[in-house]
mmJSON file of the N, C-alpha and C atoms, coordinates in Angstrom:
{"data_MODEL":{"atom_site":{
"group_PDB":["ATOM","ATOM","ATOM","ATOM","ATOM","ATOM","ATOM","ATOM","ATOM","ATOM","ATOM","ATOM","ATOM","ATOM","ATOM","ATOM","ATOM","ATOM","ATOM","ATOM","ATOM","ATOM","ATOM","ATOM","ATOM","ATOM","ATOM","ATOM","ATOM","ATOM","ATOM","ATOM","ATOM","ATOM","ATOM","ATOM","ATOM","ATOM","ATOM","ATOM","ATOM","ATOM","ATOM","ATOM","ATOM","ATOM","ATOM","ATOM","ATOM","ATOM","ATOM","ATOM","ATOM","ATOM","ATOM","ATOM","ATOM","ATOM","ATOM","ATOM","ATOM","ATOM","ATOM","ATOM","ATOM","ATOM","ATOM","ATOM","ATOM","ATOM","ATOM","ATOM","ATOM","ATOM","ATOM","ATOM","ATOM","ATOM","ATOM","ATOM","ATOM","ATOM","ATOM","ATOM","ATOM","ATOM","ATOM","ATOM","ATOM","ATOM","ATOM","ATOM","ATOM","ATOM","ATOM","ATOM","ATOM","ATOM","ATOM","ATOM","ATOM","ATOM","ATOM","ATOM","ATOM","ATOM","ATOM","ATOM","ATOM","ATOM","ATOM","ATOM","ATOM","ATOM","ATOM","ATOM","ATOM","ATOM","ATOM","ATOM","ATOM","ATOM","ATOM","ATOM","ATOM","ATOM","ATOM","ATOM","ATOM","ATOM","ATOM","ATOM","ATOM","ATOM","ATOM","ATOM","ATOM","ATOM","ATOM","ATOM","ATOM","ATOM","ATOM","ATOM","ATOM","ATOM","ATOM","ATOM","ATOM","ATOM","ATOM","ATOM","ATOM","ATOM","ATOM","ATOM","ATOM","ATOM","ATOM","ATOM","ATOM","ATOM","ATOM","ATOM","ATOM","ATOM","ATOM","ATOM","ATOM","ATOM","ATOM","ATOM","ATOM","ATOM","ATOM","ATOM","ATOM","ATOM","ATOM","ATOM","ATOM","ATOM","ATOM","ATOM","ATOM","ATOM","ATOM","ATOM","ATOM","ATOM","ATOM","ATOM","ATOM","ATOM","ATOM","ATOM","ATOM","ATOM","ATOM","ATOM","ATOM","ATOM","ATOM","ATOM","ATOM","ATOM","ATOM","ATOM","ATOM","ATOM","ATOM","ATOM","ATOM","ATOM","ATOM","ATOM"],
"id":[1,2,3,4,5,6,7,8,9,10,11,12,13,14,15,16,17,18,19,20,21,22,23,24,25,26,27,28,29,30,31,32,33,34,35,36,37,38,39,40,41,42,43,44,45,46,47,48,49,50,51,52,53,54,55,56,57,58,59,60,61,62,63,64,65,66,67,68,69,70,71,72,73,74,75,76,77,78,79,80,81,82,83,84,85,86,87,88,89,90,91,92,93,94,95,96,97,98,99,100,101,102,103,104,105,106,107,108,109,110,111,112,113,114,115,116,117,118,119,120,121,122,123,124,125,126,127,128,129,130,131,132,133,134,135,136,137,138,139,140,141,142,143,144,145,146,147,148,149,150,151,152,153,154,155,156,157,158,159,160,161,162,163,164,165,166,167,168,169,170,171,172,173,174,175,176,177,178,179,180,181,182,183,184,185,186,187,188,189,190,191,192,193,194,195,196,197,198,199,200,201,202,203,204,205,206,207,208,209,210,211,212,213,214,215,216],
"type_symbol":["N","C","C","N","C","C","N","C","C","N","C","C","N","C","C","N","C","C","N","C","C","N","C","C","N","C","C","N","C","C","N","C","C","N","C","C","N","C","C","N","C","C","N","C","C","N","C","C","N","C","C","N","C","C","N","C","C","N","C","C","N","C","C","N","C","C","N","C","C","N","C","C","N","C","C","N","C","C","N","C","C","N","C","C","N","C","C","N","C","C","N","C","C","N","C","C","N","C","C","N","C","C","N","C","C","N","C","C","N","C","C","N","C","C","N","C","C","N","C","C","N","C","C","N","C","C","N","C","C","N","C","C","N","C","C","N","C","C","N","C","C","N","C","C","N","C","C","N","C","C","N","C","C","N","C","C","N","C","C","N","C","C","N","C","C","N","C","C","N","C","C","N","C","C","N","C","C","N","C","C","N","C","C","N","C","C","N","C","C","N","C","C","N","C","C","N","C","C","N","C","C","N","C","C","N","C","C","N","C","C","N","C","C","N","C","C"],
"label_atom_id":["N","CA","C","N","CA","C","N","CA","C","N","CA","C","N","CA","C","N","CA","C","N","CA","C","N","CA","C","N","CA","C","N","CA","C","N","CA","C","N","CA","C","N","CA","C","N","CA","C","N","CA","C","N","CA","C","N","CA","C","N","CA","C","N","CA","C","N","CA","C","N","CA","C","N","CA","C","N","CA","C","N","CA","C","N","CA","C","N","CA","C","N","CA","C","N","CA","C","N","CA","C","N","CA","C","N","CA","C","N","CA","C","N","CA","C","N","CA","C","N","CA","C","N","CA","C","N","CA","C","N","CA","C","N","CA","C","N","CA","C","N","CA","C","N","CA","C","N","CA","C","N","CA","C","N","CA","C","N","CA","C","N","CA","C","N","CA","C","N","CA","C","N","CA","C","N","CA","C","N","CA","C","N","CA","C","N","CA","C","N","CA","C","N","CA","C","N","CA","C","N","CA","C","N","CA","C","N","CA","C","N","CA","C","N","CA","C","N","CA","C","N","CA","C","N","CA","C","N","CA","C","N","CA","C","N","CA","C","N","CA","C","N","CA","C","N","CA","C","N","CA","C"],
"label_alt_id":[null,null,null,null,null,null,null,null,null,null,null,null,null,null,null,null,null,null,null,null,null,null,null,null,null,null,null,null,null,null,null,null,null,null,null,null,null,null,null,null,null,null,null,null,null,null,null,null,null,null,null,null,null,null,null,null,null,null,null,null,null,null,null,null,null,null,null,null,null,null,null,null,null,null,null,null,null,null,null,null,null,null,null,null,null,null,null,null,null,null,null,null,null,null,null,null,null,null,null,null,null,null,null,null,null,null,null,null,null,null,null,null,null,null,null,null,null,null,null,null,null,null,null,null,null,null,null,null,null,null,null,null,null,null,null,null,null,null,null,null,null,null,null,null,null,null,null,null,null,null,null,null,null,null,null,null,null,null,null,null,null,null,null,null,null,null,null,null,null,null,null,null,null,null,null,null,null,null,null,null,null,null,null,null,null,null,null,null,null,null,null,null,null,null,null,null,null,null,null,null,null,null,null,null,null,null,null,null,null,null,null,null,null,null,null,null],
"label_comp_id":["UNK","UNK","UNK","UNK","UNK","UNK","UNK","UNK","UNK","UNK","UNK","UNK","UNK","UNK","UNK","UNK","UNK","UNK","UNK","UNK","UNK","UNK","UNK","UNK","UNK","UNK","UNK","UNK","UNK","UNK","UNK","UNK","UNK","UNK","UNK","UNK","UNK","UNK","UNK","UNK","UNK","UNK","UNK","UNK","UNK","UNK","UNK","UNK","UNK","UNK","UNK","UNK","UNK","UNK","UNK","UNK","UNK","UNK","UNK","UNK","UNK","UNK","UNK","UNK","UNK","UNK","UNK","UNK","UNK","UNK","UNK","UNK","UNK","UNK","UNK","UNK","UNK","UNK","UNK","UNK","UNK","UNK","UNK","UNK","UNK","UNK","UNK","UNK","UNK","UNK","UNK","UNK","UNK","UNK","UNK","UNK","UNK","UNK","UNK","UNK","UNK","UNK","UNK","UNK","UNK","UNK","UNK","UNK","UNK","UNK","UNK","UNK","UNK","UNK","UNK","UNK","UNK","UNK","UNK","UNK","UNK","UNK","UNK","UNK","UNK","UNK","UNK","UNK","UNK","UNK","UNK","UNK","UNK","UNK","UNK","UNK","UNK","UNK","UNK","UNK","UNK","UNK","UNK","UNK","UNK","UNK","UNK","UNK","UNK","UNK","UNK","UNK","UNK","UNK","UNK","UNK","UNK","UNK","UNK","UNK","UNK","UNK","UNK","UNK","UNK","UNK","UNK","UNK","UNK","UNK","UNK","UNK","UNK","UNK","UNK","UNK","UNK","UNK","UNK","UNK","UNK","UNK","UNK","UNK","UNK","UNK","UNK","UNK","UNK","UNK","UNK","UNK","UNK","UNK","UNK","UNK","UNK","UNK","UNK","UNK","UNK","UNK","UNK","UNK","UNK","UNK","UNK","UNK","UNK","UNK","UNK","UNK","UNK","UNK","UNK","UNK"],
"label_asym_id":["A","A","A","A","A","A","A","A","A","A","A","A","A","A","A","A","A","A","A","A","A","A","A","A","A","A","A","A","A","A","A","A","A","A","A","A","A","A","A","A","A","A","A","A","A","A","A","A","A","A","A","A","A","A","A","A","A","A","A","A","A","A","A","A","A","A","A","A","A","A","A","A","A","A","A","A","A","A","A","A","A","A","A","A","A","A","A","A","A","A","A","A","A","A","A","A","A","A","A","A","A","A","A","A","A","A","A","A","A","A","A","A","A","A","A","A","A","A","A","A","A","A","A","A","A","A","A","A","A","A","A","A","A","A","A","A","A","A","A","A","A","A","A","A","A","A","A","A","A","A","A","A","A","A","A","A","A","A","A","A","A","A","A","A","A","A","A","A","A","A","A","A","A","A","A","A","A","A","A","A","A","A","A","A","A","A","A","A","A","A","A","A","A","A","A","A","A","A","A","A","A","A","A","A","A","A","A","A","A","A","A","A","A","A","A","A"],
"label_entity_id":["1","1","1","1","1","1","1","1","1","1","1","1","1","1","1","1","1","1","1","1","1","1","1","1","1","1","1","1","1","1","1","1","1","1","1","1","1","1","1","1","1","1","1","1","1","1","1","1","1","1","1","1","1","1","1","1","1","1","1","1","1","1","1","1","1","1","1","1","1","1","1","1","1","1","1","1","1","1","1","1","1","1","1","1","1","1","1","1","1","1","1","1","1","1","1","1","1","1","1","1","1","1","1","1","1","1","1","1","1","1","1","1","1","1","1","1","1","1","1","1","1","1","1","1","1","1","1","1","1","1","1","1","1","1","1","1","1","1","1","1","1","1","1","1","1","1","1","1","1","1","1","1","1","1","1","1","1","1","1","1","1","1","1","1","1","1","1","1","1","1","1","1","1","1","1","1","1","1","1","1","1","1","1","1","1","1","1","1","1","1","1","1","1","1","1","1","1","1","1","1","1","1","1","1","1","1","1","1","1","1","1","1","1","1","1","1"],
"label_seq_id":[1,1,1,2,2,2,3,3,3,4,4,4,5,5,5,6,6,6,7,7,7,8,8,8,9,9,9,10,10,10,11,11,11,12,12,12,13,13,13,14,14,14,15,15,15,16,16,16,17,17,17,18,18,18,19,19,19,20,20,20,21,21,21,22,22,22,23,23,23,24,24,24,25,25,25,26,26,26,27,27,27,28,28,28,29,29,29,30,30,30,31,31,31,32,32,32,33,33,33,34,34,34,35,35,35,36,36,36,37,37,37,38,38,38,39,39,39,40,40,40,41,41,41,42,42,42,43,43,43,44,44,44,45,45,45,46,46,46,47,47,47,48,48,48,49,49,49,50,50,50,51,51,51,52,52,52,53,53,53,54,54,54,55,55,55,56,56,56,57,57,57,58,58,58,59,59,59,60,60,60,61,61,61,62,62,62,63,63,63,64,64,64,65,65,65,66,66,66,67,67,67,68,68,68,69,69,69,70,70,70,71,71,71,72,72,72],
"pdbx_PDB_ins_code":[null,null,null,null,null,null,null,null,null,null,null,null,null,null,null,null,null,null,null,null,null,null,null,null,null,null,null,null,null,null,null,null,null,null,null,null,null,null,null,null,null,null,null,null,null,null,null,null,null,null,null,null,null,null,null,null,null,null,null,null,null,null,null,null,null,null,null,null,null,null,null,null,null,null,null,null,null,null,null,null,null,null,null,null,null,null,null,null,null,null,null,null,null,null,null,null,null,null,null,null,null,null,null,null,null,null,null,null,null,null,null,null,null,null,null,null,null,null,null,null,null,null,null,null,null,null,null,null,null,null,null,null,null,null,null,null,null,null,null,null,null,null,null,null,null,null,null,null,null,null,null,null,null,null,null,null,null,null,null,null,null,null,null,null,null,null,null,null,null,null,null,null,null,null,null,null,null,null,null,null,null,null,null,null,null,null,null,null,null,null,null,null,null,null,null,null,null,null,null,null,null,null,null,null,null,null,null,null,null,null,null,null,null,null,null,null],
"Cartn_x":[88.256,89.107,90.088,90.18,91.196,92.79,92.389,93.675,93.496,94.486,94.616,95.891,95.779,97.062,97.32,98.567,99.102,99.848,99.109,99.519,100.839,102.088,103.169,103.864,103.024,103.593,103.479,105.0,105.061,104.26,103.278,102.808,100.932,100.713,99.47,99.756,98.465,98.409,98.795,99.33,100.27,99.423,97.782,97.169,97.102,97.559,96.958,98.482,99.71,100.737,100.928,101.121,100.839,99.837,98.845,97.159,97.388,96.645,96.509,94.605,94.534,92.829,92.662,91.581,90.951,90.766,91.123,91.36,90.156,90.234,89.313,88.414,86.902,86.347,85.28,84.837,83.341,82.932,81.441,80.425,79.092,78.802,77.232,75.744,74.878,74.245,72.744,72.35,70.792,71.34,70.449,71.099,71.502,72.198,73.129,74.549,75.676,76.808,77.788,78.681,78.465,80.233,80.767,81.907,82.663,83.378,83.769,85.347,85.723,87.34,87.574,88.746,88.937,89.916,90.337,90.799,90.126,91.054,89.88,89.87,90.414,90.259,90.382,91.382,91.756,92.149,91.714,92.131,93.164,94.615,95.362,95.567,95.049,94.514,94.63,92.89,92.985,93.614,94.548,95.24,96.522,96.737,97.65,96.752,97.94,96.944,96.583,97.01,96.673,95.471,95.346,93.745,92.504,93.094,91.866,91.581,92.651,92.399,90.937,91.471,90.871,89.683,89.515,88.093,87.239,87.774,87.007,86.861,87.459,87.145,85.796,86.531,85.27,84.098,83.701,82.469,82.054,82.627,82.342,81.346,82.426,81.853,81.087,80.484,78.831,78.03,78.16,77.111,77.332,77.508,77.314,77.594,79.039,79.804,81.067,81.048,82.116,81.487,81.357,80.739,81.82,81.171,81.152,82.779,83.543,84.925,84.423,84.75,84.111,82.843,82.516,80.827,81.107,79.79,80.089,79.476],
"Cartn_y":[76.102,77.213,77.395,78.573,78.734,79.518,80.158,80.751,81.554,81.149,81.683,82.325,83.131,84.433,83.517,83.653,83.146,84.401,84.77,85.969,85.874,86.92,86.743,88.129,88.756,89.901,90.379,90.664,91.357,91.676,92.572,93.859,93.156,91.653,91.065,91.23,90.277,89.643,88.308,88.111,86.515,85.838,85.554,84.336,84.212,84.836,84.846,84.682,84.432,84.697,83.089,82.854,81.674,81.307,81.79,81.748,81.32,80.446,80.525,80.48,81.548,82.113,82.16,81.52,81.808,83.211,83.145,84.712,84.566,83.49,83.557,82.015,81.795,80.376,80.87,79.609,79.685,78.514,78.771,77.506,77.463,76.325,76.302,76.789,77.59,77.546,77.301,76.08,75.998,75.958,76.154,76.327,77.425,78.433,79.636,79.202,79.913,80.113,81.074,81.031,82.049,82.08,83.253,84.092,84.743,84.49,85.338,85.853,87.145,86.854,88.104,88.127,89.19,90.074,90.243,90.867,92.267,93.379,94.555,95.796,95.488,96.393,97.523,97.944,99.498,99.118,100.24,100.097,99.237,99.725,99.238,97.767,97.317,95.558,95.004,95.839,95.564,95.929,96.397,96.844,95.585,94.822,93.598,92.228,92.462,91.303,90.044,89.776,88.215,88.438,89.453,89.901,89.925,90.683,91.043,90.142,89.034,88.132,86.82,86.779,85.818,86.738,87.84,88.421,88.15,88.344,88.555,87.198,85.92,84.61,84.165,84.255,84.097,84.593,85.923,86.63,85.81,85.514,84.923,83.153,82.73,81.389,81.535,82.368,82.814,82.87,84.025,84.08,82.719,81.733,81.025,80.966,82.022,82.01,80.837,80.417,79.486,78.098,77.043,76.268,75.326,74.42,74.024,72.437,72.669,71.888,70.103,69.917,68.234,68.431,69.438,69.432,68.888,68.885,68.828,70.28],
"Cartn_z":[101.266,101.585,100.432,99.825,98.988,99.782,100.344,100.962,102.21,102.847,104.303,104.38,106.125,106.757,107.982,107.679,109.392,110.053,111.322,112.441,112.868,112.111,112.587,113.087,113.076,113.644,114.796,115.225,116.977,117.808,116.768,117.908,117.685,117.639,117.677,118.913,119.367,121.201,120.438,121.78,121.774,121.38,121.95,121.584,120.224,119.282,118.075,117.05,117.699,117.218,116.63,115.24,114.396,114.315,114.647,114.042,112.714,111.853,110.925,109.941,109.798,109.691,107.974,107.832,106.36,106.329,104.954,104.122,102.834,102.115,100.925,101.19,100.686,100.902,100.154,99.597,99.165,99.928,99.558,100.082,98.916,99.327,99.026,99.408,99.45,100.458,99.812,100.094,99.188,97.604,97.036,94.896,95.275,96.506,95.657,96.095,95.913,95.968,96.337,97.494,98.233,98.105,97.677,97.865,98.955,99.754,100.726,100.542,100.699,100.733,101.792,102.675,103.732,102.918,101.868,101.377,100.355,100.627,100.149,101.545,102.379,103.596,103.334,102.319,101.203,100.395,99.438,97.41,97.493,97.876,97.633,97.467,98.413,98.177,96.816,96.518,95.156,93.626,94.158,92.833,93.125,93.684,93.885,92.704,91.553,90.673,91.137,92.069,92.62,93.371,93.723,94.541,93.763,93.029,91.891,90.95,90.975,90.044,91.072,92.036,92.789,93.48,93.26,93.529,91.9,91.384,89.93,89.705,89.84,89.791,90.807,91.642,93.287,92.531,92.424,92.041,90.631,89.497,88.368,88.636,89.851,90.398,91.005,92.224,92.347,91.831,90.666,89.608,89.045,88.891,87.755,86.553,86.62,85.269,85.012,86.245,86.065,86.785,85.885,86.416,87.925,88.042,89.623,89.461,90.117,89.432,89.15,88.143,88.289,87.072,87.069,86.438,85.182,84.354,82.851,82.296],
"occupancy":[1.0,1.0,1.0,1.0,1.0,1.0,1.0,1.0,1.0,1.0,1.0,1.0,1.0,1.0,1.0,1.0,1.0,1.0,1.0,1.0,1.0,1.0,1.0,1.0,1.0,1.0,1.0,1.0,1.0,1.0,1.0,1.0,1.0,1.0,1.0,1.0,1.0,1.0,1.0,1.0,1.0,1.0,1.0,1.0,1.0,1.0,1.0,1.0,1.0,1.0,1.0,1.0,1.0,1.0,1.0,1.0,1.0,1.0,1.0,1.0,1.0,1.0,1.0,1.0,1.0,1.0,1.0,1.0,1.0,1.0,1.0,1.0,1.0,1.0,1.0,1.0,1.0,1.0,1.0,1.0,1.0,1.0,1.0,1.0,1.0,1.0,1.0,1.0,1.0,1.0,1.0,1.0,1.0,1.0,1.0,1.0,1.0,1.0,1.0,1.0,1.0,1.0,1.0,1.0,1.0,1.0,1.0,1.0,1.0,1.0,1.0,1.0,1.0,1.0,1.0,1.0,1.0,1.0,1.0,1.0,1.0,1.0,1.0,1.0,1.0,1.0,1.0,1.0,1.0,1.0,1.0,1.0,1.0,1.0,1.0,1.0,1.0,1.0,1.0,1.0,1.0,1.0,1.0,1.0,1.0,1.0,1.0,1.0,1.0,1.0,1.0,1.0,1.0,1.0,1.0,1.0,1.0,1.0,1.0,1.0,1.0,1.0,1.0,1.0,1.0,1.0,1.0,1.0,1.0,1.0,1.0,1.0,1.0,1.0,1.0,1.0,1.0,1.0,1.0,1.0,1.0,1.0,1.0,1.0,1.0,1.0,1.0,1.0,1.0,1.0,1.0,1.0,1.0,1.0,1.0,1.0,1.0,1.0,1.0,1.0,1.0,1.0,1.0,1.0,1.0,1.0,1.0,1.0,1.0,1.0,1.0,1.0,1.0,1.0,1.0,1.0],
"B_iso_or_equiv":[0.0,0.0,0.0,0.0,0.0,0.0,0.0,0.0,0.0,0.0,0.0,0.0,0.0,0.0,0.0,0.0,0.0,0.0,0.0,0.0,0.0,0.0,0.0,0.0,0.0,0.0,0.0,0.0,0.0,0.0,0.0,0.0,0.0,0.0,0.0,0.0,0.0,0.0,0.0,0.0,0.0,0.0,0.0,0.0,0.0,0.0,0.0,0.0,0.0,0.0,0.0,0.0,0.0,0.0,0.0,0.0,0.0,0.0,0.0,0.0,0.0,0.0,0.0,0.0,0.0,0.0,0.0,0.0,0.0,0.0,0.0,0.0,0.0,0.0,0.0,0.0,0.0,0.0,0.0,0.0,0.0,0.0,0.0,0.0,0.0,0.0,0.0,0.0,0.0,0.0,0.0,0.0,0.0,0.0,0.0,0.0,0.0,0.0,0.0,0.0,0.0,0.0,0.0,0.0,0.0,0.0,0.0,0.0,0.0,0.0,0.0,0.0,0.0,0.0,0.0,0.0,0.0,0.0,0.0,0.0,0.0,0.0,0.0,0.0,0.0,0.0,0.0,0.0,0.0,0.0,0.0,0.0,0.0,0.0,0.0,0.0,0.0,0.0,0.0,0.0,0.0,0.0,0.0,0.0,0.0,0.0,0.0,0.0,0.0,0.0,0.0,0.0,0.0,0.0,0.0,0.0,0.0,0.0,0.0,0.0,0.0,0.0,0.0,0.0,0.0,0.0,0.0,0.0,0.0,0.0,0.0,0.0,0.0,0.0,0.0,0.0,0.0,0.0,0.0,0.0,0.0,0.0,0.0,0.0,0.0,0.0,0.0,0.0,0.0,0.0,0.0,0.0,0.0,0.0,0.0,0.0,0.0,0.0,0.0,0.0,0.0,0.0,0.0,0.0,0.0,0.0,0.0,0.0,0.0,0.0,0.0,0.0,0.0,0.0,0.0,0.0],
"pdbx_formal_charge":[null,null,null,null,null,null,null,null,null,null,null,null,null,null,null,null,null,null,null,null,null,null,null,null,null,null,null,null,null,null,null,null,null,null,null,null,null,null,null,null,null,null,null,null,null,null,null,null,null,null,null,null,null,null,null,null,null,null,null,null,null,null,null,null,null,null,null,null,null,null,null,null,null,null,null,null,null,null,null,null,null,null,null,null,null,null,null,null,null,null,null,null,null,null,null,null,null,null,null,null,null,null,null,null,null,null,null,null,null,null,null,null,null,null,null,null,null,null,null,null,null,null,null,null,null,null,null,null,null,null,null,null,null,null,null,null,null,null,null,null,null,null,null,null,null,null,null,null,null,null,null,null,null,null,null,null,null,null,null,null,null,null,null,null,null,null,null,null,null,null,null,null,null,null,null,null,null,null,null,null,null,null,null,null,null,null,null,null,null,null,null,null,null,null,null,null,null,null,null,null,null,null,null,null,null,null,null,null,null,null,null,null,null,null,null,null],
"auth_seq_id":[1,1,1,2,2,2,3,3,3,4,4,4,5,5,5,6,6,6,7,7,7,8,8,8,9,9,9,10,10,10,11,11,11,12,12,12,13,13,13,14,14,14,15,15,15,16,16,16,17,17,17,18,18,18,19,19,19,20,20,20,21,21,21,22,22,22,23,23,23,24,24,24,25,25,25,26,26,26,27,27,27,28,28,28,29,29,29,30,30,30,31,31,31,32,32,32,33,33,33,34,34,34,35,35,35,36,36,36,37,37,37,38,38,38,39,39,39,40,40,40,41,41,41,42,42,42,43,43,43,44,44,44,45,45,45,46,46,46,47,47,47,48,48,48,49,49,49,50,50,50,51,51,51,52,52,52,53,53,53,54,54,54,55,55,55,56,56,56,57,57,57,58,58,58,59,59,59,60,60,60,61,61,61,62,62,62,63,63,63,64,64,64,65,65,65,66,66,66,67,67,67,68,68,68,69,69,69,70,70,70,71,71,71,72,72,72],
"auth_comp_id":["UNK","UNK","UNK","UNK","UNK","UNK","UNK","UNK","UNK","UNK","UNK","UNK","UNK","UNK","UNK","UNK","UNK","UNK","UNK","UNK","UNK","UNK","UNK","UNK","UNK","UNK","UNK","UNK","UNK","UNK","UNK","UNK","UNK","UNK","UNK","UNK","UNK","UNK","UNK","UNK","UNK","UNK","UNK","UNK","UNK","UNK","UNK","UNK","UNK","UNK","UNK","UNK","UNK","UNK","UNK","UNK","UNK","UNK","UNK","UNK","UNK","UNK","UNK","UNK","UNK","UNK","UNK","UNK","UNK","UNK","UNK","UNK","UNK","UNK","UNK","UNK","UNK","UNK","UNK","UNK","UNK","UNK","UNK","UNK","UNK","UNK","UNK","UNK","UNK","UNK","UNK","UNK","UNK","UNK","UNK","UNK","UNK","UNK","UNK","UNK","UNK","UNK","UNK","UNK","UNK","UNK","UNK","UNK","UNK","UNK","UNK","UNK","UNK","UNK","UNK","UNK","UNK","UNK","UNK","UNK","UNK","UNK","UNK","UNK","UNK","UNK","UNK","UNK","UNK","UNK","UNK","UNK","UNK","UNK","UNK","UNK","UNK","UNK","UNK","UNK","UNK","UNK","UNK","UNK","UNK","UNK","UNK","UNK","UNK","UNK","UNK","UNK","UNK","UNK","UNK","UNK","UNK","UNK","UNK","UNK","UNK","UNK","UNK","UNK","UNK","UNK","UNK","UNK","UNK","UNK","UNK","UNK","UNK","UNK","UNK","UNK","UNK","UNK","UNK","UNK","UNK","UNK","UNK","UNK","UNK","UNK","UNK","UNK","UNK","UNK","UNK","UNK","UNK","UNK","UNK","UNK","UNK","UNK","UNK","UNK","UNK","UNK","UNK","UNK","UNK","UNK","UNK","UNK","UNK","UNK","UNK","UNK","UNK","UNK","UNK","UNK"],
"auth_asym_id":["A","A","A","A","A","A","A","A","A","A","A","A","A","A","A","A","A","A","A","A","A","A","A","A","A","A","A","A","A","A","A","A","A","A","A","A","A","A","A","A","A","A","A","A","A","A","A","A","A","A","A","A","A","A","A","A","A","A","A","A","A","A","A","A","A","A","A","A","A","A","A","A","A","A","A","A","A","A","A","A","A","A","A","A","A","A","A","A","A","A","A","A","A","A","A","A","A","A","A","A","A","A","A","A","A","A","A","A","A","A","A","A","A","A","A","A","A","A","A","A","A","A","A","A","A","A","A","A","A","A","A","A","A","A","A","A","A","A","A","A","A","A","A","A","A","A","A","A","A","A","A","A","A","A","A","A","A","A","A","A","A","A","A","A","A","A","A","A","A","A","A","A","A","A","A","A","A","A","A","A","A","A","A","A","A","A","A","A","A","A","A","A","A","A","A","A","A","A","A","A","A","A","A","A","A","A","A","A","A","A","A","A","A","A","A","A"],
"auth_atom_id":["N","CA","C","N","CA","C","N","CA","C","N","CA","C","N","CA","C","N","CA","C","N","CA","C","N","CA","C","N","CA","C","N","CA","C","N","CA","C","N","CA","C","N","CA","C","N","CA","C","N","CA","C","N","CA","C","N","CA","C","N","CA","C","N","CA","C","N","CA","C","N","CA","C","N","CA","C","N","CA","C","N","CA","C","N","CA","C","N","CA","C","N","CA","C","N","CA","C","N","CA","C","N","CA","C","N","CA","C","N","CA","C","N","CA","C","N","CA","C","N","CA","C","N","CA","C","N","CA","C","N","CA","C","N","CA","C","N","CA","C","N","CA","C","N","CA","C","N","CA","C","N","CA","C","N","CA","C","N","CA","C","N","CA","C","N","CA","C","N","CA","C","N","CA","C","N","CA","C","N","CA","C","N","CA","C","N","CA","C","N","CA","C","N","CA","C","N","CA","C","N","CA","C","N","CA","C","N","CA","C","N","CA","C","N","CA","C","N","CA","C","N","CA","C","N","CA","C","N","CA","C","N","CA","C","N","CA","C","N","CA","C","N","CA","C","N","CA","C","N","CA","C"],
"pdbx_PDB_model_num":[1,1,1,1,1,1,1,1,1,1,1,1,1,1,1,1,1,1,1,1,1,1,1,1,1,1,1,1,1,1,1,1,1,1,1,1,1,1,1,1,1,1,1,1,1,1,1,1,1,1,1,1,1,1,1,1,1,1,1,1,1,1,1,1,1,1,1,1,1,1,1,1,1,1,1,1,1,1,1,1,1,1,1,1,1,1,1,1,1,1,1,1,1,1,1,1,1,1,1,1,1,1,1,1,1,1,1,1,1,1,1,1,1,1,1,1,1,1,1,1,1,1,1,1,1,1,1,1,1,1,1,1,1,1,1,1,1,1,1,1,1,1,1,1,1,1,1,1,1,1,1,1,1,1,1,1,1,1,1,1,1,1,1,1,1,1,1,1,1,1,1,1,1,1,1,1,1,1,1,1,1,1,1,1,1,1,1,1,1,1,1,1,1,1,1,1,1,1,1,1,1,1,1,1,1,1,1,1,1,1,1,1,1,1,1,1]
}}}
């Protein structure tokens, strides 16, 4: 997991009030490599450099542009 949202706003339903839910993760799956991030819902998202920075990383480490942490 790289980064998560914790549910703090009023107008949620209670059950969910301090939730704390993955936002960005990768995994392995078989030899591929799999990207996920919940961020992106509208443009605006991505025009936040910390977004776009960690989308454009994520996607780079899928493809196999960035090797795997530890590797040689």
């Amino acid at each position: 997991m790289l980064a998560t949202t914790t549910f703090t706003q009023p107008a949620q339903p209670p059950e969910v009030a301090g939730a704390v839910m993955p936002a960005v993760w990768v995994r392995r799956w078989g030899h591929g490599r799999i990207f996920v991030s919940a961020f992106g819902h509208c443009v605006a998202d991505l025009k936040v450099p910390q977004v776009n920075e960690i989308t454009r990383r994520g996607l780079l480490w899928a493809a196999r542009q960035i090797p795997e942490q530890g590797a040689s």
